[in-house]
C-alpha positions, -999 to 999 in steps of 0.1 A, spaced: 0 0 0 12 37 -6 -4 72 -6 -9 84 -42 -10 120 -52 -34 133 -66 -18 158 -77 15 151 -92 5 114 -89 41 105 -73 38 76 -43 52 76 -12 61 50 14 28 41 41 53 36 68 54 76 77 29 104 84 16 119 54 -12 141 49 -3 161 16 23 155 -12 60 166 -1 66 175 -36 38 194 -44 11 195 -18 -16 181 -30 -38 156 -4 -32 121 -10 -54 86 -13 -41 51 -5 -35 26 -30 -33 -10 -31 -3 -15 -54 -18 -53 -52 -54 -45 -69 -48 -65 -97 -45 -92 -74 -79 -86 -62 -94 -85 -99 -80 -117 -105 -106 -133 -75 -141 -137 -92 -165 -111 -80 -185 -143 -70 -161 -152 -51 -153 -124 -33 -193 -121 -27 -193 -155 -8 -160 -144 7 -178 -115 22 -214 -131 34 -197 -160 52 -175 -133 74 -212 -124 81 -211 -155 103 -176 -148 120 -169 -142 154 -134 -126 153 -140 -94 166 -117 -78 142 -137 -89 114 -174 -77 132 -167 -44 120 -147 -26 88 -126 -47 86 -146 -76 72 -138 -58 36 -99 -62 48 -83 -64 16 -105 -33 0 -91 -15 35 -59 -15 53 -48 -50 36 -15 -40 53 -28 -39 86 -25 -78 106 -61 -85 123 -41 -84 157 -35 -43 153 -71 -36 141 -91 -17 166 -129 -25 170 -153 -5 196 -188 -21 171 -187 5 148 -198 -5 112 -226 -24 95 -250 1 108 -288 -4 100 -303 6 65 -339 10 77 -366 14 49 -389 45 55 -429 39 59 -452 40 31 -466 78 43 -429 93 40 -422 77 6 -456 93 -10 -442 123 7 -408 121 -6 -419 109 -40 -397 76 -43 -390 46 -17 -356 52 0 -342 41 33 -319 56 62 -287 41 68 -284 49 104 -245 55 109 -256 73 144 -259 37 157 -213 36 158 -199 38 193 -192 78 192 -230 80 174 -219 92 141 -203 77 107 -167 96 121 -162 66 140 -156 43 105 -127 65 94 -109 67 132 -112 27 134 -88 28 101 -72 57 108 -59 42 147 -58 10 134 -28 23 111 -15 42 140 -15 5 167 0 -8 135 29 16 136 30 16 172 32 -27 171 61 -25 148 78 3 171 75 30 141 59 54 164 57 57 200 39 88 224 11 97 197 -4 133 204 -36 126 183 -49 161 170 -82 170 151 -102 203 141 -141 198 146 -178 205 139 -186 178 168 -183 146 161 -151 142 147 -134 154 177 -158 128 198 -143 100 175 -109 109 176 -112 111 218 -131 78 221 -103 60 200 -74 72 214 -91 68 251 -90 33 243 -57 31 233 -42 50 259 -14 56 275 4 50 240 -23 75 225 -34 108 236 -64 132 218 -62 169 216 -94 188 198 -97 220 182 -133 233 184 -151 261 168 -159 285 198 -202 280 208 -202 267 177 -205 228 187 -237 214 203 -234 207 241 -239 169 234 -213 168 213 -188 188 233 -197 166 266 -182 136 241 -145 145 241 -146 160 273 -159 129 287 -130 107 269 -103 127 285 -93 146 256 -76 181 254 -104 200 241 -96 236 227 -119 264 217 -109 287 193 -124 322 179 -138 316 144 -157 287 123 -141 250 110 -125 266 82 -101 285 112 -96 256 134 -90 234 103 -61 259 99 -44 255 131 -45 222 128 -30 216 99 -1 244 109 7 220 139 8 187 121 31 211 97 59 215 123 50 195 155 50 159 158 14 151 161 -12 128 142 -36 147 123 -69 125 122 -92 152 98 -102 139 64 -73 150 54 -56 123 68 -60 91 38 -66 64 64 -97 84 74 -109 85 41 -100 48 37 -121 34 66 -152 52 53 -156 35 21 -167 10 45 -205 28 42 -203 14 1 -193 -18 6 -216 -25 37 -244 -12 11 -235 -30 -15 -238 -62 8 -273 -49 18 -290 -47 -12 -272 -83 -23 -251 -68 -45 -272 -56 -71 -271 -17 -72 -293 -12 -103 -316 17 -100 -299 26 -64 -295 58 -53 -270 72 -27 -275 102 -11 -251 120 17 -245 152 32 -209 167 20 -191 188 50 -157 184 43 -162 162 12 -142 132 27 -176 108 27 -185 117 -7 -150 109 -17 -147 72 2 -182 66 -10 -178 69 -44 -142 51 -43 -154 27 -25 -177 16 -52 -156 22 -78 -131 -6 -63 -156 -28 -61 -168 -27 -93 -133 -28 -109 -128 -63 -88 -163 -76 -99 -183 -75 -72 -211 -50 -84 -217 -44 -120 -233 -12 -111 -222 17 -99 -256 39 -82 -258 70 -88 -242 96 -60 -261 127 -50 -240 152 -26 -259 173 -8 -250 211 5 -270 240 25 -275 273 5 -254 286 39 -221 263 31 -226 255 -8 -190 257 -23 -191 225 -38 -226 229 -55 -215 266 -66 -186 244 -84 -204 224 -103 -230 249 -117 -205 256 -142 -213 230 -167 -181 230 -189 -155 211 -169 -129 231 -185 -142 263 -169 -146 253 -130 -133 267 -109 -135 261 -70 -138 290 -47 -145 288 -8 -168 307 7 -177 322 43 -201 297 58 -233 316 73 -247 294 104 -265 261 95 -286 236 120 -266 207 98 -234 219 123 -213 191 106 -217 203 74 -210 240 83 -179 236 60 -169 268 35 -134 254 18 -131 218 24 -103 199 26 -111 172 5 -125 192 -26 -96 179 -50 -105 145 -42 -143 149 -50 -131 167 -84 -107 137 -94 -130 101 -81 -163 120 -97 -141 123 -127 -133 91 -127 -171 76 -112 -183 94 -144 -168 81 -167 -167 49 -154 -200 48 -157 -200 63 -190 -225 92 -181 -229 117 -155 -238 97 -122 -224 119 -93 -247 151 -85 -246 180 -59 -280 197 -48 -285 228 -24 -316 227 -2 -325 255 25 -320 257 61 -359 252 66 -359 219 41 -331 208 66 -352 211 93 -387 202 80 -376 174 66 -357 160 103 -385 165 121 -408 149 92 -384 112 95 -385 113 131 -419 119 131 -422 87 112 -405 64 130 -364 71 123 -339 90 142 -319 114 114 -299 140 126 -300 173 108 -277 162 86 -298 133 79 -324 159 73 -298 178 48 -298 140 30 -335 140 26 -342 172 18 -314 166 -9 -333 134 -24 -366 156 -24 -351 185 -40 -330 158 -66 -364 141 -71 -381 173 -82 -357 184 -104 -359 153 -118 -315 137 -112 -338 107 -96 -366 89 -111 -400 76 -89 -383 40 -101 -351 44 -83 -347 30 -42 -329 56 -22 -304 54 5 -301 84 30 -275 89 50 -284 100 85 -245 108 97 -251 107 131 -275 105 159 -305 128 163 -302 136 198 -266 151 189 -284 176 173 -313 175 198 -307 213 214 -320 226 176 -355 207 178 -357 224 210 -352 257 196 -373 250 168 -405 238 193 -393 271 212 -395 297 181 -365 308 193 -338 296 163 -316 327 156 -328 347 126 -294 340 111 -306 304 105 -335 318 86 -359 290 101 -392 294 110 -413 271 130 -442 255 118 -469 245 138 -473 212 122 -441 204 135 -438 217 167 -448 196 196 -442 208 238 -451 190 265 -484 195 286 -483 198 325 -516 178 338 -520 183 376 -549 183 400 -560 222 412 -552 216 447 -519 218 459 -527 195 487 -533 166 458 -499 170 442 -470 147 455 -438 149 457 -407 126 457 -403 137 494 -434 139 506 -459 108 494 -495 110 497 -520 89 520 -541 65 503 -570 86 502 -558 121 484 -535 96 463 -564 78 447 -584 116 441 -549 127 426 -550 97 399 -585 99 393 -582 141 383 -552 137 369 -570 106 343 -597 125 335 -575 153 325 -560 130 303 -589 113 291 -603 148 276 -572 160 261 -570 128 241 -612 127 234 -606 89 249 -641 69 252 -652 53 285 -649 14 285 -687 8 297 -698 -9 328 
């Protein structure tokens, strides 16, 4: 295996730190030098290969790593680290939230890894490669560093907390700019956890300025074993729908671009070894508030792009709240590639509002899922792509709900509040909003309380008000007799 630039397309050795080209950098990808190796198994085969590890009980093989060869083929099963991330749920929506939607279409629930979010596919390869280096005495006294919208930096800590002391996590986080969910999750690991002035885009900056001239472990996107661990989310969909990706449609939120990226390598290596002889069509999603990467690819002559970042404006999709990301030349080079590999267009970006984002979380959960508002970004992408018409009523959709919804709970409260900033440029619907109703008797002598219990008699009168108050709000019927 070696890191291939994408720029200058040189290699370098895997046996260092690398997170752009020394020559010219450019950010890098890892390459199996071997694939030819894996083209000469039968896609067949490596099908059966794949659904009888389905039946394993190594516990190196529960998680990513049951696609080792497509990952870190490098990496010996005794250096892989597994905390029961992986092979997350793909849950089909109901009937009422199709017709809504237009299309039937599922959630693949990556809140359901061990840090609740899809970050956690990308840190099992990315420490995996670092135990591996660490094993073989390469390096010793990791500082593990990361920039963050959230969930990254909860990744990174709960990794390196579990392979401490040979590991330590510091995190770089947009000041107020992180839910308090998510900032309880590295502070609760034990990592270093530093607040900056400014958005991403600024800590992102530091970050890579210390990995630059410190000896520290950068563990963003930019990193290539990040991106490597989260094609994962292809091949695990791939085994889902039994291989055959004819008429399927992916469909995930693009932040930093790094998931867009290992999705659509992902199955591009697997359908160069066989293994699906379809490659689904990709749909990146962006909010009109962080929309570099849709602004990009407006231009329709490919000749005449040209990327420019842009000041990200605040989003409820927090994650996503990513103005210049990191992993934009990778996106332009794989959808080059995905394209015409396919032999027509096949990778898409839409821009959906802040209120879609919103509307359409609240609108899943309200039917039985549990999306974050980047899983709301996801849906609202597949209903904007399906009324443009980049999908068809024909096509089977999977969303991808990055991480899980009470992460992002404090912005349904807001919303049930009317009390999102203006800046978000949200309004709440009634429809949506739902507060809880305090049902309790008139007389204060009929309440109790933890510390003092009432006698038998009030207690019965307190049940008996207190079900009736009930009863009326819900227009319940009395059994008779």
């Amino acid at each position: 295996m070696v890191y291939e630039c994408l720029g200058c397309s040189k290699t370098h050795s895997i046996e260092t730190l690398l997170y752009v080209c020394p020559d010219c950098n450019h950010v890098l990808m890892i390459r199996n030098e071997q694939d030819q190796e894996h083209q000469s198994i039968s896609g067949d085969l490596w099908r059966r290969i794949f659904d009888y590890r389905k039946m394993l009980k190594i516990p190196s093989m529960k998680g990513i790593y049951r696609y080792h060869e497509f990952l870190g083929s490098i990496i010996p099963l005794e250096s892989v680290v597994y905390l029961g991330e992986g092979h997350t749920p793909i849950v089909e929506s109901n009937m009422r939230l199709q017709e809504k939607a237009g299309l039937r279409f599922f959630f693949k629930n990556d809140g359901q890894n061990p840090s609740a979010s899809f970050k956690d596919r990308g840190m099992a390869s990315a420490f995996s490669a670092l135990k591996y280096f660490m094993d073989r005495n390469i390096l010793s006294d990791v500082i593990a560093v990361c920039a963050s919208t959230g969930d990254t930096s909860a990744a990174a800590a709960l990794y390196a907390a579990y392979l401490q002391p040979g590991i330590k996590s510091a995190v770089l986080l947009p000041h107020k700019k992180v839910t308090p969910q998510q900032l309880s999750q590295p502070l609760g690991s034990g990592a270093k956890v530093f607040e900056i002035p400014g958005v991403f885009d600024d800590c992102m900056k530091v970050v890579e300025h210390l990995a630059s001239h410190y000896t520290v472990a950068l563990l963003n996107s930019k990193n290539a074993w990040r991106i490597l661990g989260q094609e994962s989310y292809s091949y695990e969909i791939a085994q889902d729908f039994d291989w055959n990706l004819e008429n399927v449609v992916v469909v995930v939120p693009i932040g930093n671009a790094g998931n867009i990226s290992a999705v659509m390598n992902g199955f591009m290596k697997f359908f160069q070894a066989g293994i699906i002889q379809t490659l689904p069509k990709i749909i990146g999603v962006q909010s009109e508030h962080a929309d570099p990467v849709f602004k990009y690819y407006l231009e329709e002559n490919e000749e005449k792009r040209e990327f420019k970042p842009v000041d990200v404006k605040p989003s409820v999709a927090q994650a996503a709240m990513i103005g210049n990301p990191v992993s934009m030349p990778r996106v332009i080079s794989l959808a080059r590639q995905y394209n015409q590999m396919t032999g027509k267009r096949n990778v898409f970006v839409c821009q959906v509002s802040e209120q879609e984002i919103m509307d359409w979380q609240l609108e899943a959960n309200r039917n039985g899922h549990i999306a974050c508002t980047q899983g709301g970004e996801s849906l609202a992408g597949l209903v904007k792509a399906y009324q443009t018409n980049l999908v068809g009523a024909t096509e089977t959709a999977v969303v991808d709900a990055t991480a899980h919804a009470i992460k992002f709970s404090e912005f349904q409260n807001l919303y049930f509040d009317g009390q999102i900033p203006d800046a978000f440029r949200v309004d709440s619907k009634s429809e949506f909003v739902n507060q809880p109703s305090l049902v309790s008797p008139s007389d204060p002598m009929l309440v109790p309380t933890q510390e003092k219990r009432l006698e038998k008699e009030r207690f019965t009168e307190f049940v008996h008000q207190v079900t009736n108050q009930i009863a009326q709000n819900l227009d319940l019927k009395q059994i008779d007799g």
